[in-house]
C-alpha positions, 0 to 999 in steps of 0.5 A: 513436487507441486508448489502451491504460490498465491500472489496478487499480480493480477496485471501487467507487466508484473503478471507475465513476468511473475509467470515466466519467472516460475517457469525459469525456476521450473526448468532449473528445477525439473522435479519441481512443478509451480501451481499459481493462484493469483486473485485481486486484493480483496478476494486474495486477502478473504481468501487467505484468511478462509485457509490460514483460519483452517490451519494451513498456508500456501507453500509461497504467498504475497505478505504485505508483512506486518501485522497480518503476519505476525499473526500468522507467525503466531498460529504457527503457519509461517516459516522462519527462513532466518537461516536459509536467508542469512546469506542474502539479506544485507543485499536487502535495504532496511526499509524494505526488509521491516515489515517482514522481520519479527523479534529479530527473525525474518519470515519473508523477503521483500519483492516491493516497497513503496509509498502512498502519495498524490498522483496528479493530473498536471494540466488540470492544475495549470487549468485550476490555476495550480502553480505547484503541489501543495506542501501543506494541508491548507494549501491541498484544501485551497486546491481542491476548491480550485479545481472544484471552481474550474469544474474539474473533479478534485479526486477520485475515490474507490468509496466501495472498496473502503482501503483506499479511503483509509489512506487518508485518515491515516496520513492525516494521523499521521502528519498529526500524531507523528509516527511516534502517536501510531506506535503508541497506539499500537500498544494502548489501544486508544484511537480518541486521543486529541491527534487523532480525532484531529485526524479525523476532522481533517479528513471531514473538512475535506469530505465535507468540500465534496471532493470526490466523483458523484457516485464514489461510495459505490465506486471500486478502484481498478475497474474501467469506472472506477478510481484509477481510470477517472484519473487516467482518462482525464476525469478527475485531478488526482487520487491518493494511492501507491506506487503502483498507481500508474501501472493501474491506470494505465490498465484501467484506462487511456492513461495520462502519459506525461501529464501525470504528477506526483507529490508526497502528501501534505504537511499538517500545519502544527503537527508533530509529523513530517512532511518526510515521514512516509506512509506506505508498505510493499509487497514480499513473499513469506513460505508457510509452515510446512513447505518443503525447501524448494519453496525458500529457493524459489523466494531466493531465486525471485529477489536475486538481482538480475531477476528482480531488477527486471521487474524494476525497470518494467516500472511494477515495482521499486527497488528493495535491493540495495544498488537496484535505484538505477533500474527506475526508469519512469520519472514519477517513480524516480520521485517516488524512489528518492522519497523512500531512499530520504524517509525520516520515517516508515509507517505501514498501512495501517490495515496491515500494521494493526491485527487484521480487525482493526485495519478493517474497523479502520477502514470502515470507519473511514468510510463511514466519515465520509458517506457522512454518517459517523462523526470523527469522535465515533471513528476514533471510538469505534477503532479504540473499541475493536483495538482494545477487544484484540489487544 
C-alpha cells in the first residue's frame, strides 16, 4: 500500500526529519510505502488547488486549517478522523487545535502553531539609536525613519510573492478593529467599514516612508536576494514573518546569529485590539476523504510526543502538545512560545480564515497599496467585493 502525503517542509531541519519520520513509520509498518511530494508554499498551495478542484485529495497533506479547509470539508474531500483521534486530543492545546476543528468535528491535527511578529536586527537598532521595540504604532513608524536616517534599510519585503505583505494590513486590522471586527467581517462581508480603511491608511503611512529594500515588488521571500536573506545577511533591520523566520534565514543567508530580536507587532493608538491579540496560524496534517486508515496512523504517529518534540527542540516548530514548552530551545522562540501560551486572542491568516478568494483579493490589494496604486478606500472595496460574491 503507498500513501500519498504533501507537505511543504522544503528546508532543513524539518525536511530530514519529516523524511526519516516516514521511514520509522514504514519499518513498523512494512506493508506500508510513504511517497512524499513536498513543494514551496505558493507551488504547494496552486498544486493543491488543481487536485482538490478534480475531486480527490492526497491521502495525508499540509493544512494551514481554516477557511481553506472548511471548503474542502464541504466538497467532501476531507475525512473526520473525530473518532480515530478522540484518544488523543486533550494532549493537544486549544489554540493549536481551532484551526482544524469545524462544527465540533476535528479534520486534522496540528504539527505547528505559531505567530507573526517583527524579527529584528539588533545591532541596526543600537546603530539607529533604538533603545528598545517599539510597542506602539507611533513609536515603529518613528523607528522605521530612524533607521532610514542611519542609512539602513528599515524592512525587507518579498513585495512579489504578495502573502508576506498581507501581514501587515491584517495586523494593522487587527489591533484597529479587534479580533471581534474580523469575525464580524467573516459573516457581513464588509471590508469599507471606518476600522478597516483605518487599517489601510496605516499600512500607506508606512509605505508611503518607503521602508523597504529598492526593487522589493520584484522580491520572493526565501530565495539568496530576497526577504529573509537581506535581513540575515545584515541588509536590512527587520522583517515582519512567522515563526519560522530564522530557520528561513538561516537557509537563506549567513544568518544574524544572536543579534537577532523578536517583538510582537505594535499597539495601534486608539484601537479596540490588543497589543496580546496575536496574529498567526500553524501547520497541521488533515487525510483526504478516501484514504485508508494507515493514513490516520501516521497522523498520530507524527504528533506523539517523543516524535514531535523532537522537531521542538530542532527549532522548526512550536509546541502543540501540551507540556512540550520545555523542548523550546532558542530564546526568541522561547518569546515567541510565551506570547502564544498569554494570547488573549488568536486571528488566523487572513488568506486562510477567509475562503481561498478573498485571502487572494486581500493579498493582492495589500500589494497593490503598496506599489502605490490603489488607495486604502479601493482595497477595502476590492475585498468586500470579492467577499460578497463568495458569501
Amino acid at each position: 500500500m503507498t500513501l500519498e502525503w504533501w507537505h511543504l517542509s522544503t528546508a532543513d531541519p524539518l525536511k530530514t526529519l519529516w523524511a526519516k519520520r516516514a521511514k520509522e513509520f514504514e519499518a513498523a509498518n512494512p506493508h506500508v510505502t510513504i511517497k512524499a511530494t513536498v513543494l514551496e508554499n505558493e507551488a504547494y498551495k496552486a498544486k493543491l488547488t488543481t487536485i482538490t478542484q478534480s475531486g480527490k485529495a492526497p491521502d495525508i497533506f499540509a493544512s494551514w486549517g481554516g477557511g481553506v479547509l472548511k471548503q474542502q470539508i464541504d466538497a467532501g474531500l476531507v475525512k473526520d478522523i473525530s473518532a480515530d483521534v478522540a484518544d488523543v486530543l486533550p494532549n493537544f492545546t486549544p489554540a493549536s487545535l481551532s484551526a482544524y476543528q469545524v462544527d465540533g468535528k476535528t479534520y486534522g491535527l496540528p504539527t505547528d502553531i505559531g505567530l507573526v511578529g517583527f524579527w529584528y536586527n539588533k545591532k541596526h537598532f543600537e546603530q539607529a539609536g533604538i533603545t528598545e521595540p517599539p510597542a506602539t504604532w507611533s513609536a515603529f513608524l518613528d523607528a522605521v525613519k530612524k533607521l532610514k536616517a542611519a542609512g539602513i534599510t528599515p524592512i525587507a519585503l518579498a513585495g512579489k510573492e504578495k502573502w508576506p505583505g498581507h501581514y501587515y494590513w491584517a495586523y494593522l486590522a487587527l489591533r484597529i478593529a479587534g479580533i471581534e471586527g474580523l469575525k464580524q467581517a467573516e459573516t457581513d462581508h464588509d471590508f469599507t467599514k471606518p476600522d478597516f480603511i483605518a487599517a489601510g491608511q496605516q499600512a500607506k503611512a508606512l509605505a508611503d516612508l518607503q521602508p523597504f529594500q529598492k526593487g522589493f515588488l520584484g522580491a520572493a521571500y526565501s530565495t539568496p536576494d530576497g526577504q529573509a536573506a537581506l535581513v540575515s545577511n545584515g541588509k536590512a533591520a527587520m522583517e515582519l514573518m512567522g515563526q519560522w523566520a530564522p530557520v528561513t534565514q538561516a537557509d537563506a543567508g549567513k544568518g544574524l546569529g544572536d543579534d537577532l530580536g523578536f517583538f510582537p507587532f505594535p499597539a495601534v493608538e486608539g484601537g479596540k485590539g490588543s497589543i496580546d491579540d496575536a496574529f498567526g496560524g500553524g501547520g497541521g496534517l488533515a487525510v483526504g476523504a478516501d484514504a485508508p486508515k494507515e493514513a490516520v496512523d501516521f497522523v498520530k504517529f507524527m504528533t506523539q510526543m517523543d516524535k514531535h518534540s523532537e522537531a521542538v527542540e530542532s527549532g522548526a516548530v512550536l509546541p502543540v502538545l501540551k507540556g512540550e514548552e520545555s523542548a523550546v530551545k532558542d530564546a526568541n522562540l522561547k518569546e515567541v512560545a510565551t506570547q502564544l501560551a498569554s494570547a488573549t486572542g488568536y486571528q488566523l491568516y487572513l488568506d486562510q480564515a477567509y475562503p481561498p478568494a478573498v485571502g487572494q483579493q486581500v493579498n493582492d490589494s495589500v500589494a497593490e497599496l503598496f506599489a502605490g496604486t490603489k488607495t486604502p478606500e479601493e482595497v477595502g472595496a476590492a475585498i468586500t467585493e470579492v467577499a460578497k460574491s463568495e458569501g
